[in-house]
KEVEX-125659 format. One line per 2 residues: number of its first residue (from 1); their letters; for each residue x, y, z of C-alpha. Coordinates in Angstrom, 1 decimal. Layout:
# KEVEX-125659
NUM) A) X Y Z  ...
END
This chain:
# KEVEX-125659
1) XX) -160.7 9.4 134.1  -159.0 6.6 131.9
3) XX) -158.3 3.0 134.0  -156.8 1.8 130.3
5) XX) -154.0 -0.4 131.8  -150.4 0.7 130.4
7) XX) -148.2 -2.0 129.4  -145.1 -0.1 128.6
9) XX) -142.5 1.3 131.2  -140.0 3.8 129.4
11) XX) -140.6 7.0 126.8  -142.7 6.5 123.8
13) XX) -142.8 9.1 120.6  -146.0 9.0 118.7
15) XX) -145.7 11.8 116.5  -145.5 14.8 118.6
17) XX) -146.6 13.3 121.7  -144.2 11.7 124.5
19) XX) -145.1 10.1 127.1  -143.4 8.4 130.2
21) XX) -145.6 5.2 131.5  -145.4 2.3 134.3
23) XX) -147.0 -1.0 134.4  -150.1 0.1 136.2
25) XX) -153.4 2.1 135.7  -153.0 5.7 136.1
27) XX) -155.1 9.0 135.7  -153.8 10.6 132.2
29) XX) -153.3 14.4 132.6  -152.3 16.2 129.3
31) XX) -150.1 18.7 129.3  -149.8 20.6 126.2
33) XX) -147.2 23.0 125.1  -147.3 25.6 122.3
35) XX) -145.1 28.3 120.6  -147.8 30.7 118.9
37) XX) -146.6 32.1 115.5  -148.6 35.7 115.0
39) XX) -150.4 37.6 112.1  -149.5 38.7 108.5
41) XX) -151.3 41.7 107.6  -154.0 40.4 106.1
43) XX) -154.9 38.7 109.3  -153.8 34.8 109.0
45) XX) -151.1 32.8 110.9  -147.8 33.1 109.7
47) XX) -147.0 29.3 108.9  -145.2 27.2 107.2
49) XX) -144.4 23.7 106.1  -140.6 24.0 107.2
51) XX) -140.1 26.7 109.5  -137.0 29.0 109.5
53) XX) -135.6 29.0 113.2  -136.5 26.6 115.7
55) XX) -137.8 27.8 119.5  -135.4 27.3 122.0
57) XX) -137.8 27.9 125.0  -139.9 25.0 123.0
59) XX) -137.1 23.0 124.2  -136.4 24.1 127.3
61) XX) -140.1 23.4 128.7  -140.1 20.3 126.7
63) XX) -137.3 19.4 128.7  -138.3 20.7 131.8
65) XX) -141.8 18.7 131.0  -139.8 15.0 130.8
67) XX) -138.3 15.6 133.7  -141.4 16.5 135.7
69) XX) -142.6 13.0 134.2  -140.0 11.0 134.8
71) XX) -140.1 12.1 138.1  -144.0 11.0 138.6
73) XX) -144.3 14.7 140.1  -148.0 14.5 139.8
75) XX) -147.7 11.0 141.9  -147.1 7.4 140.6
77) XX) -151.2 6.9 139.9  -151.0 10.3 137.2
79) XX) -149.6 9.5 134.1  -149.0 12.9 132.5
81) XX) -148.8 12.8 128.6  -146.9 15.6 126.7
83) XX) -147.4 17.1 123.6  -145.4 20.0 121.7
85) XX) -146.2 22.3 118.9  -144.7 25.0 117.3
87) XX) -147.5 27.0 115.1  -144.4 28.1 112.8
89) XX) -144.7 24.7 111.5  -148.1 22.7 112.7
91) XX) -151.5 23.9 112.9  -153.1 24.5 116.2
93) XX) -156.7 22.3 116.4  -158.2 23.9 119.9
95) XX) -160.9 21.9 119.3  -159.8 18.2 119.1
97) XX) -157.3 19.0 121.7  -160.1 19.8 124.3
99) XX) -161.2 16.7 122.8  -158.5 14.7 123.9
101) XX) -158.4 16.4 127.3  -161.9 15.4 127.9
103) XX) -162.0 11.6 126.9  -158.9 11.6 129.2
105) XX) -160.9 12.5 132.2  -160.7 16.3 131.7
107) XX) -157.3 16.6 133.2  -155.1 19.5 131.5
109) XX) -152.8 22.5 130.7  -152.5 24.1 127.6
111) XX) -149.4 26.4 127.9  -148.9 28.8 125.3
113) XX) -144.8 29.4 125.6  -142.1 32.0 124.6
115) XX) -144.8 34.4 123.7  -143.5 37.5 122.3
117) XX) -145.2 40.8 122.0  -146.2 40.3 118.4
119) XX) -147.7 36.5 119.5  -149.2 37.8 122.2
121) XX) -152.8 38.6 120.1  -152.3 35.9 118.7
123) XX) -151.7 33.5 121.6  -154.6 34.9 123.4
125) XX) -157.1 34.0 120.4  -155.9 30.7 120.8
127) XX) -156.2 31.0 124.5  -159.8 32.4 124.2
129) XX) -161.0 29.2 122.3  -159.7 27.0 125.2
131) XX) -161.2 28.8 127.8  -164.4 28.9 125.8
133) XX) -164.1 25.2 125.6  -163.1 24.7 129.5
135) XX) -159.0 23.7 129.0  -156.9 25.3 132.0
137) XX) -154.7 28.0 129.8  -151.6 29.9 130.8
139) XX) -149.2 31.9 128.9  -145.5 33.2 129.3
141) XX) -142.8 34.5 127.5  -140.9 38.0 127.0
143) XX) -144.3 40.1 126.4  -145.7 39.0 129.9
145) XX) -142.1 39.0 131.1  -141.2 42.6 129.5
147) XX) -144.1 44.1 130.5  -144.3 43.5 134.0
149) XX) -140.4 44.4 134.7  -140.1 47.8 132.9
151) XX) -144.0 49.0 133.4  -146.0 49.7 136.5
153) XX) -148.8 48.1 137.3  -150.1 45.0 135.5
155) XX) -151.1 46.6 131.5  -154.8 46.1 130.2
157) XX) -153.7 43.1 127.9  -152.3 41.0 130.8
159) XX) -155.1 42.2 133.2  -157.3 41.2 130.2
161) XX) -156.0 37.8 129.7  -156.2 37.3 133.7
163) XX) -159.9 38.2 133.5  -160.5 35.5 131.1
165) XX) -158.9 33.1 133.5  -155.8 32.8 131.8
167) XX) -152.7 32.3 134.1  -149.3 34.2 133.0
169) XX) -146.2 33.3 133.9  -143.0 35.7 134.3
171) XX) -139.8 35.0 134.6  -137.7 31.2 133.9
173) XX) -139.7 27.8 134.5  -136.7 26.0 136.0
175) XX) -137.4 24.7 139.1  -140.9 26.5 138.9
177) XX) -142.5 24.3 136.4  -143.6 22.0 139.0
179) XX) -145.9 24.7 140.8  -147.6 25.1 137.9
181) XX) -148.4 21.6 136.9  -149.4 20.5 140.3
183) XX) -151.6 24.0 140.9  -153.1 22.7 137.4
185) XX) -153.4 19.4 138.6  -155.6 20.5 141.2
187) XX) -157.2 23.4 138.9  -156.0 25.9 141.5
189) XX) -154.1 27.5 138.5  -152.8 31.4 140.4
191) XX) -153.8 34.0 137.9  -149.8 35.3 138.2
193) XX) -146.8 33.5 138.5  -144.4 36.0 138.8
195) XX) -140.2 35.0 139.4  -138.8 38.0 137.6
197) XX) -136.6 38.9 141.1  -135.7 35.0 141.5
199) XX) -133.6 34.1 138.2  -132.5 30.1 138.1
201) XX) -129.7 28.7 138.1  -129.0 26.8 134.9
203) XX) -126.2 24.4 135.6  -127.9 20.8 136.2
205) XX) -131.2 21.9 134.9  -132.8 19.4 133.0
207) XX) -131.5 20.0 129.6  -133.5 21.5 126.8
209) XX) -134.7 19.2 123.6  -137.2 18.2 121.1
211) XX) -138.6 15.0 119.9  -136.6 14.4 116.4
213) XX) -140.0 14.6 114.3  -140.9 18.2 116.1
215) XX) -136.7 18.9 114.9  -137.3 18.1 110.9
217) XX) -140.4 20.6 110.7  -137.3 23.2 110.6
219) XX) -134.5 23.9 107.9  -131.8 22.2 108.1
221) XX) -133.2 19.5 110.8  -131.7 22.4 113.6
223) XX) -132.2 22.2 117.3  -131.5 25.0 119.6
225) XX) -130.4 25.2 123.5  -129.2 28.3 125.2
227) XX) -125.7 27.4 127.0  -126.3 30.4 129.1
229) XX) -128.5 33.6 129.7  -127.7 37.0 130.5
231) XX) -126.1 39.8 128.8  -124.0 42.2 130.3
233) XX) -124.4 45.3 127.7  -127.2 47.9 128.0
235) XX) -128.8 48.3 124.8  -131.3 50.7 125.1
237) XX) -133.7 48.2 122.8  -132.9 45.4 124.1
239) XX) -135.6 43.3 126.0  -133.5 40.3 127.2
241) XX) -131.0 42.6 129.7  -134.4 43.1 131.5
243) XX) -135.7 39.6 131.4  -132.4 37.4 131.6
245) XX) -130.7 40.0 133.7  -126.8 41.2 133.1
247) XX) -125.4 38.7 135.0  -124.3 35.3 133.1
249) XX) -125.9 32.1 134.2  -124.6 29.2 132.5
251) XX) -124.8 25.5 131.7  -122.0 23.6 132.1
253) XX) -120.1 21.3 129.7  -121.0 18.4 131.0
255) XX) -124.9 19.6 130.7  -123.8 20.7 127.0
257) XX) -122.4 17.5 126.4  -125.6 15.8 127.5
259) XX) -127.7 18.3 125.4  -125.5 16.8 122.1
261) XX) -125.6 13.4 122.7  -129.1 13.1 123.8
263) XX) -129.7 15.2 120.3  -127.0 12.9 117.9
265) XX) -129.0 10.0 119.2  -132.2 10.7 117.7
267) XX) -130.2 12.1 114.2  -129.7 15.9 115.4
269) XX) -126.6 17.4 114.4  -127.2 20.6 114.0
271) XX) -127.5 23.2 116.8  -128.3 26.6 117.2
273) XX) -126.9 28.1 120.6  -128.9 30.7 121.5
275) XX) -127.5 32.4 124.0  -128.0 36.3 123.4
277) XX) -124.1 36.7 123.4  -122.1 33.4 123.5
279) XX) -118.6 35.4 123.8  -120.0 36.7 127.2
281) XX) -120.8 33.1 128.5  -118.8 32.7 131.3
283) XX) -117.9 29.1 130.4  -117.4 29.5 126.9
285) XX) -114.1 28.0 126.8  -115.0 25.1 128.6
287) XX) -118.0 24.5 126.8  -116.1 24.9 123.6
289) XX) -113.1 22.6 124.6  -115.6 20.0 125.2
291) XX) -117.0 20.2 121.4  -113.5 20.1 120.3
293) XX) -112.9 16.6 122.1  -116.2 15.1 121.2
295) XX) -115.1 15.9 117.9  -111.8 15.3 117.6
297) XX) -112.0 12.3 119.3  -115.5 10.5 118.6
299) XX) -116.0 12.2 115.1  -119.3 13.6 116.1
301) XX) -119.9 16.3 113.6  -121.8 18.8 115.3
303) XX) -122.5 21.7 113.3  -122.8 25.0 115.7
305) XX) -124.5 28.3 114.9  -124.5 31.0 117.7
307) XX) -124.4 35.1 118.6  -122.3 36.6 119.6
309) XX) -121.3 40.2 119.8  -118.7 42.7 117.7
311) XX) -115.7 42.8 120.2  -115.4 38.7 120.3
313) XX) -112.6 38.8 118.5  -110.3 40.3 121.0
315) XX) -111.1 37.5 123.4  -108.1 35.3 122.9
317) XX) -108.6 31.8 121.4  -112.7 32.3 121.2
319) XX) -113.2 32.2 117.2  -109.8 29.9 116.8
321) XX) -112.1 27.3 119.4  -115.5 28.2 117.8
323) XX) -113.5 27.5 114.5  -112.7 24.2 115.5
325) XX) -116.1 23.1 117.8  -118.3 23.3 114.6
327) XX) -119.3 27.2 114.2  -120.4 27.6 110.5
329) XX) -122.8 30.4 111.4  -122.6 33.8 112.9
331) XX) -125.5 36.2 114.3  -123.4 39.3 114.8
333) XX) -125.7 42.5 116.1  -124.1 45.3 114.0
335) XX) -126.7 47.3 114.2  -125.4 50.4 112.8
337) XX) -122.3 51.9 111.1  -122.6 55.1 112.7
339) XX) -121.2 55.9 116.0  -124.4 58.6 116.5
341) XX) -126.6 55.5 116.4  -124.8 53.2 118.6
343) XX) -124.6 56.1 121.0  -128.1 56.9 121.2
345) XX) -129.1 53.1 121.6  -126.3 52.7 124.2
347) XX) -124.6 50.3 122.1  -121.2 51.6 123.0
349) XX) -119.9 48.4 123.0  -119.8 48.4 119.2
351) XX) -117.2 50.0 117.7  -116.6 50.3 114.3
353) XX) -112.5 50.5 113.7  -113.4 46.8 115.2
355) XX) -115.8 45.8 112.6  -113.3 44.6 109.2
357) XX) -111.0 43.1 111.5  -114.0 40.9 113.5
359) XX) -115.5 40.0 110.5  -112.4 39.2 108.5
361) XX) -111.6 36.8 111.8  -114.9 34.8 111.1
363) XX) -114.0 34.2 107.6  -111.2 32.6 108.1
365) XX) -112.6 29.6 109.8  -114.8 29.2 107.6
367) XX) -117.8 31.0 109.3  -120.3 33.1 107.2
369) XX) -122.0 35.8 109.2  -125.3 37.5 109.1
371) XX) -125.7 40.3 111.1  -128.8 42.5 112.3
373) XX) -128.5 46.1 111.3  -131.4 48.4 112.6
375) XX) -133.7 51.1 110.4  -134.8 54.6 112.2
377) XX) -132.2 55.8 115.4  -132.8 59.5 115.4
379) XX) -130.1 60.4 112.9  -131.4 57.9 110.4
381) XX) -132.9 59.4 106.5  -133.7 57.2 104.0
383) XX) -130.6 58.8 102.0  -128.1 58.2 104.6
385) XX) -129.9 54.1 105.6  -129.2 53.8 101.8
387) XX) -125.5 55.6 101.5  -124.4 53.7 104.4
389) XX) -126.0 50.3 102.6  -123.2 50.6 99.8
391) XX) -120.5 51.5 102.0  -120.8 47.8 103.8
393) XX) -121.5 46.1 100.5  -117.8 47.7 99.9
395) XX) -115.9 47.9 103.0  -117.1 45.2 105.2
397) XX) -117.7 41.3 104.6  -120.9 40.4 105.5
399) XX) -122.3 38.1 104.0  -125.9 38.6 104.7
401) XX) -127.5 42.0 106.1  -131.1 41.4 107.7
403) XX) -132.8 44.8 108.6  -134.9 45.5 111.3
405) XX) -137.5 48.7 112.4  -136.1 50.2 115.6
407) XX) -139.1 48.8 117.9  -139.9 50.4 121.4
409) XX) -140.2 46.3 122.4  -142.6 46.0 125.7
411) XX) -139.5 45.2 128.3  -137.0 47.4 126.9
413) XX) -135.4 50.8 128.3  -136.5 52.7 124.8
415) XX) -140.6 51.5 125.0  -140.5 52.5 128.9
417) XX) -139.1 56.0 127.9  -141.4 56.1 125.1
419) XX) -144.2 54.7 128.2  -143.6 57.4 130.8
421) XX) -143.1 60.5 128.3  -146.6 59.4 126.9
423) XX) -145.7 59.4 123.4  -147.8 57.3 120.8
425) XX) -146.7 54.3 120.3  -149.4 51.6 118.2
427) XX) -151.8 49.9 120.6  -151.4 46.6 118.1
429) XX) -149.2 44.3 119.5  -149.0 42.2 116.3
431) XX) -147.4 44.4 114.8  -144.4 44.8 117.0
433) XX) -142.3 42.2 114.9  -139.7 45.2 113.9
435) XX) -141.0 44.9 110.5  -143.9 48.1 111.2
437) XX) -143.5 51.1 112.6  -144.8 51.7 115.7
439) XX) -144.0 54.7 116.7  -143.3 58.6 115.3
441) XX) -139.4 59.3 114.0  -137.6 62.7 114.2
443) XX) -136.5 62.7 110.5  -138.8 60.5 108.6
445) XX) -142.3 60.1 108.3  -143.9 56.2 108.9
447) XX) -144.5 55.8 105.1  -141.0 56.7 104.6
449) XX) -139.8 54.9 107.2  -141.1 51.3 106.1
451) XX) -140.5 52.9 102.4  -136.8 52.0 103.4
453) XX) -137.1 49.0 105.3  -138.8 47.4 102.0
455) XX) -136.2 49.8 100.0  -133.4 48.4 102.4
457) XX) -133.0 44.8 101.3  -133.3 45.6 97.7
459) XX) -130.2 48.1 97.9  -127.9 45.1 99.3
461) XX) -129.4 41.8 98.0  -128.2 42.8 94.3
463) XX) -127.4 40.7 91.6  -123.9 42.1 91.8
465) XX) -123.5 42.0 95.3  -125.3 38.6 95.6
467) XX) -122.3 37.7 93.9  -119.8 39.5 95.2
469) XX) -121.0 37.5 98.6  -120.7 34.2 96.8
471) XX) -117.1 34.9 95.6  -116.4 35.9 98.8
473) XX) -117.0 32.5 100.6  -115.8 30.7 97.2
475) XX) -112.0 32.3 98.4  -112.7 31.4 102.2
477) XX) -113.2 27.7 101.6  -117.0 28.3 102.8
479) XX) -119.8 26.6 100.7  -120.6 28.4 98.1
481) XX) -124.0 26.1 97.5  -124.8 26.7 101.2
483) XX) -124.4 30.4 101.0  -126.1 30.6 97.6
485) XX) -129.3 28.8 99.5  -129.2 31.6 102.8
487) XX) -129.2 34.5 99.8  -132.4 32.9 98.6
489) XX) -133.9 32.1 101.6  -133.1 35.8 102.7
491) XX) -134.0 37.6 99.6  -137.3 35.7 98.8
493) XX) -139.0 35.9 101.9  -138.5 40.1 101.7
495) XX) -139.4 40.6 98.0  -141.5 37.2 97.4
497) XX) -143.3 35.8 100.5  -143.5 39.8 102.2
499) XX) -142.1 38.0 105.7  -139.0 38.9 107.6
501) XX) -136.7 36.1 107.7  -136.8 35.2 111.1
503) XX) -140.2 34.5 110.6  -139.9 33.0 107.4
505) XX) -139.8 29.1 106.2  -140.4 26.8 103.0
507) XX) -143.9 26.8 101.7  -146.0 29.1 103.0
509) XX) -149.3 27.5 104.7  -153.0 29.1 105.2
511) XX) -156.1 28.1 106.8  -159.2 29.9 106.0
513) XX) -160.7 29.4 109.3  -157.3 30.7 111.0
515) XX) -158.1 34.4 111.0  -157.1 37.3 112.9
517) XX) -160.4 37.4 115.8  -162.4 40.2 114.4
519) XX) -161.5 39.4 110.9  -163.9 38.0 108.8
521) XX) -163.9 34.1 107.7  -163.7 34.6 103.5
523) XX) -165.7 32.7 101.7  -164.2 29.2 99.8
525) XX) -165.0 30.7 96.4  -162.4 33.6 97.0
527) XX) -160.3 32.2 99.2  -159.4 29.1 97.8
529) XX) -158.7 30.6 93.9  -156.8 33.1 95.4
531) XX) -154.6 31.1 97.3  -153.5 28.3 94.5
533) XX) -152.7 31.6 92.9  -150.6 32.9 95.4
535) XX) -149.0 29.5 96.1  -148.0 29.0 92.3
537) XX) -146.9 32.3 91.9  -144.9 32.6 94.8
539) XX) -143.2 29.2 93.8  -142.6 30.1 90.6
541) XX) -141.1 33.8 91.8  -138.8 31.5 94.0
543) XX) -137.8 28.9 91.5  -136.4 31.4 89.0
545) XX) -134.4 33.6 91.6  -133.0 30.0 92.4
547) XX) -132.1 29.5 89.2  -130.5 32.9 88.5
549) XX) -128.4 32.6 91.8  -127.5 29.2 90.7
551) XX) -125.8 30.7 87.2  -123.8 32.9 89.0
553) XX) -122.9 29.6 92.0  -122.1 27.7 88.7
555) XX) -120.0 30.7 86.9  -118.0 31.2 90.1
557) XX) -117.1 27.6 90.6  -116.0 27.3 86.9
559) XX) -113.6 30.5 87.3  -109.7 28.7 87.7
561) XX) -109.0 31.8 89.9  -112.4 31.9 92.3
563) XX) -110.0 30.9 95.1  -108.2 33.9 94.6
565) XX) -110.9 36.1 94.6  -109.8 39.8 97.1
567) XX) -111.7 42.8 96.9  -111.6 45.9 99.0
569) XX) -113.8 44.4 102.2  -111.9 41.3 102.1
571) XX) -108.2 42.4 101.9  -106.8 42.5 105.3
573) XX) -107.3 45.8 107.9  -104.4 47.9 108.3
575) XX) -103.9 51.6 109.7  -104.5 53.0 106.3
577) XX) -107.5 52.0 106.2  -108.8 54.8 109.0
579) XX) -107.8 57.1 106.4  -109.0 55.3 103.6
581) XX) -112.6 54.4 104.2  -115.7 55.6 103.7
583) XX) -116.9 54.5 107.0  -114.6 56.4 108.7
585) XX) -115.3 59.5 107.5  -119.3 59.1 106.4
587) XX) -120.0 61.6 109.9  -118.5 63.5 112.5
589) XX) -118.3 60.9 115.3  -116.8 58.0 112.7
591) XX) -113.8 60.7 112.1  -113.4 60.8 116.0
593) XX) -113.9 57.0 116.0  -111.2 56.6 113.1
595) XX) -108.6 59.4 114.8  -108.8 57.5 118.5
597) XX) -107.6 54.4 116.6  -104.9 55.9 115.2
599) XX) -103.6 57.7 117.9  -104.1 54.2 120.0
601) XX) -102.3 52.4 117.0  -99.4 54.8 116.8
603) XX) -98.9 55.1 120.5  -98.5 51.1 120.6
605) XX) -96.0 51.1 117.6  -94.2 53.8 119.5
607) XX) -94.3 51.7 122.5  -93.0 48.5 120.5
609) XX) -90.2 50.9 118.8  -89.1 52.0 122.6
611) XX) -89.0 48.2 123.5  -86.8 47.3 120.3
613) X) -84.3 49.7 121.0
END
């Protein structure tokens, strides 16, 4: 144990440690938190020198972590010292961190966080090399969480990691992180931690956040907090309904508030609210109202991206207020533009006579949107995922499409189906990223099916549709730089890096020693050539598409009558359109969809006829 006398009494930041200290000589214990990244195919750590999309549950321990300190939970004699990592964006040194754990007096955690079901092989050889090296390890996030709410039993991979003497956690850490700490403390660590039947609370929790310097490893500089959980939908591949719950639990906006200005302080003004469905969030309006004022009255220029789903635009005021708190973003969960699909996934929410109209809403306040649109429900061939590709690219404005492989997720209703029927579904948990296919389709066979995936984003991201997207947003007063960027960023990480943008980033990093366990270690001779290859290449491949998007930015801009710009997806939804459009008569059930609308439209224009006369 350290008796080094500390002469400081608030928060320090030294790179990505912080630590709370008091003017007197205390036993350190580190406490070490870390957001795994998982496996390309070729076996190495998916990293990066900017990542793409910051953690939120990063934040949320980290914040749950500076309150435990400030509080002196582990008494006023134990100074505990914090340090964050995301592996999207930092490299993960087992070694020198048991290092540091040791010369402190051997006092630790290493807690691998947010570990989803792709991370999970990942996170548990990362796990493996602290236990070999005597660090106190535990890991939670949706896989643990997932699997031990929709499967019986505890599965080999958890009962593996518990036999290791790894501790898992289920469930939310509020007002449970402190169990865990002082069971570490102690090294009395329980091999399960399980609160799935006792969901938190969130207003008052200690609110989530990042050092700054952990915040610029992202794009953008962009922080994320969730201003609520729960979702009250049912999608039948959904993992959060079963995690989160249905029922919304909020923070309020005075808790938002402090999340902003604790964030502006430190230069972060840009936010990503992740919240599964913002537009469900009980306290939406408040929380938005509050943005408004700090605004409106202080000038501080918060820039707001969130989810939400495709109804939110028949809640009155929502996108007028997220217009005017700072939403420039949109993650909309499409999913599908056929009823069949939405059906069978029990999306039924999602209805697709509301989809020009919800989108056209979002446009004009300025808002792009990206949603997620999902390859292989049971109707799905790769003629119709391409037919129904071109019919958004001419009926709806999106501006950016990002597919996805229908995954039976560990947590969700589809994998427990897929669990108690006994079907195959692939034992590799690295590859449940909804970029492989992991299980058998009724139409398609697997090559076929991740032919289309790869085939997918090709059909949209066009040169004449990437510019169709960028004269769209010219005409809606959205940046047409800042769209033109999103197009790269989405179409070279497909075609160029081979990585799904939500795992994507700027500048791809490898190590040589960080290798899928099991994998050979290559030697330096044909590892190193090939990856200054690979690294030029790649660069170069990405510097030209830049270069051709930023012709057509500089064409657009130059064209007196860009603001003008109206095309078939863009010019505003009337009745007619049921008739008119392909996506209303592409199947059977969009032709009921489209009839229902018009017998609800002319049944309220003979109401408002009645009323007039």
């Amino acid at each position: 144990m350290s008796d080094e006398s500390i002469a400081v009494s608030c928060f320090e930041r030294k790179g990505n440690i912080i630590v709370f200290t008091k003017k007197q000589k205390k036993e350190r214990f580190l406490f070490v938190l870390i957001k795994p990244s998982h496996y390309d195919d070729d076996g190495y750590v998916i990293q990066w020198m900017r990542s793409g999309i910051p953690s939120n549950t990063l934040a949320a321990l980290n914040g749950l972590a500076l309150d435990a300190i400030e509080r002196n939970l582990l008494g006023d004699d134990v100074e505990i010292v914090l340090s964050t990592f995301d592996e999207m964006n930092s490299r993960i040194r087992p070694e020198k961190i048991a290092r540091k754990i040791k010369k402190s007096g051997g006092g630790g955690l290493v807690a691998l966080v947010g570990v989803q079901s792709n991370q999970f092989p990942r996170a548990m050889d990362i796990a493996r090399q602290f236990r070999s090296l005597g660090v106190q390890v535990c890991i939670g996030g949706f896989h643990v969480s997932g699997s031990l709410s929709m499967l019986p039993g505890i599965q080999a991979d958890l009962q593996e990691a518990m036999d290791l003497g790894i501790s898992l956690f289920a469930g939310e850490a509020e007002g449970r992180l402190d169990e865990v700490l002082n069971d570490a403390y102690r090294c009395e660590l329980k091999p399960l931690y399980n609160y799935l039947d006792d969901l938190p609370g969130l207003e008052g929790a200690p609110p989530p956040i990042l050092p700054s310097k952990r915040v610029k490893r992202t794009a953008g500089a962009m922080t994320s907090f969730d201003a609520g959980r729960g979702c009250p939908f049912q999608c039948s591949f959904c993992t959060i309904i079963n995690v989160q719950g249905r029922k919304s639990r909020w923070r309020s906006a005075d808790d938002v508030e402090q999340i902003v200005r604790a964030n502006i302080a430190q230069g972060i003004k840009s936010f990503f609210i992740t919240d599964d469905n913002f537009a469900r969030n009980v306290e939406w309006e408040p929380i938005l109202d509050r943005l408004i004022k700090l605004r409106g009255e202080e000038g501080l220029k918060v820039k707001l991206t969130i989810q939400v789903d495709t109804l939110c635009h028949n809640i009155p005021n929502f996108i007028e207020k997220c217009g005017r708190a700072g939403v420039r973003r949109v993650f909309i969960g499409l999913e599908s533009i056929n009823p069949e699909a939405l059906v069978a996934a029990k999306k039924r929410q999602n209805r697709i006579t509301e989809y020009r109209q919800m989108l056209q809403a979002w446009h004009n306040i300025g808002a792009w949107t990206c949603a997620g649109y999902i390859l292989g429900f049971p109707t799905d061939t790769p003629e119709s995922i391409v037919r129904d590709i071109e019919i958004i690219q001419r009926e709806l404005p999106i501006d950016f499409l990002e597919f996805f492989i229908l995954t039976p997720l560990p947590g969700s209703e589809d994998h427990q189906v897929l669990y108690k029927k006994g079907v195959w579904m692939d034992p590799d948990m690295n590859k449940y990223d909804t970029s492989h296919v992991t299980t058998a389709h009724p139409l398609m066979s697997p090559e076929e099916w991740k032919d289309i995936f790869d085939k997918a984003w090709q059909t949209y991201y066009t040169p004449d549709h990437i510019e169709t997207v960028m004269r769209r947003a010219r005409a809606s007063g959205i940046s047409v730089g800042q769209v033109m960027s999103m197009l790269v960023y989405f179409y070279c990480s497909m075609t160029i890096e081979k990585v799904h943008p939500l795992d994507s980033g700027y500048v791809r990093l490898k190590s040589r020693r960080q290798r899928r366990s099991g994998m050979p270690i290559e030697n330096p001779i044909v590892f190193y050539p090939r990856r200054i290859w690979e690294v030029a290449s790649n660069q170069w491949g990405i510097l030209t598409q830049i270069l051709k998007f930023a012709r057509i930015r500089s064409q657009i801009k130059k064209d007196p009558k860009s603001r003008e710009y109206l095309d078939l997806a863009t010019t505003p939804s009337k009745d007619a359109d049921l008739v008119s459009l392909d996506i209303f008569s592409n199947t059977d059930l969009a032709r009921v969809a489209a009839d229902k609308a018009r017998a609800k439209s002319d049944a309220r224009l003979a109401a408002e006829a009645a009323l007039g006369a």
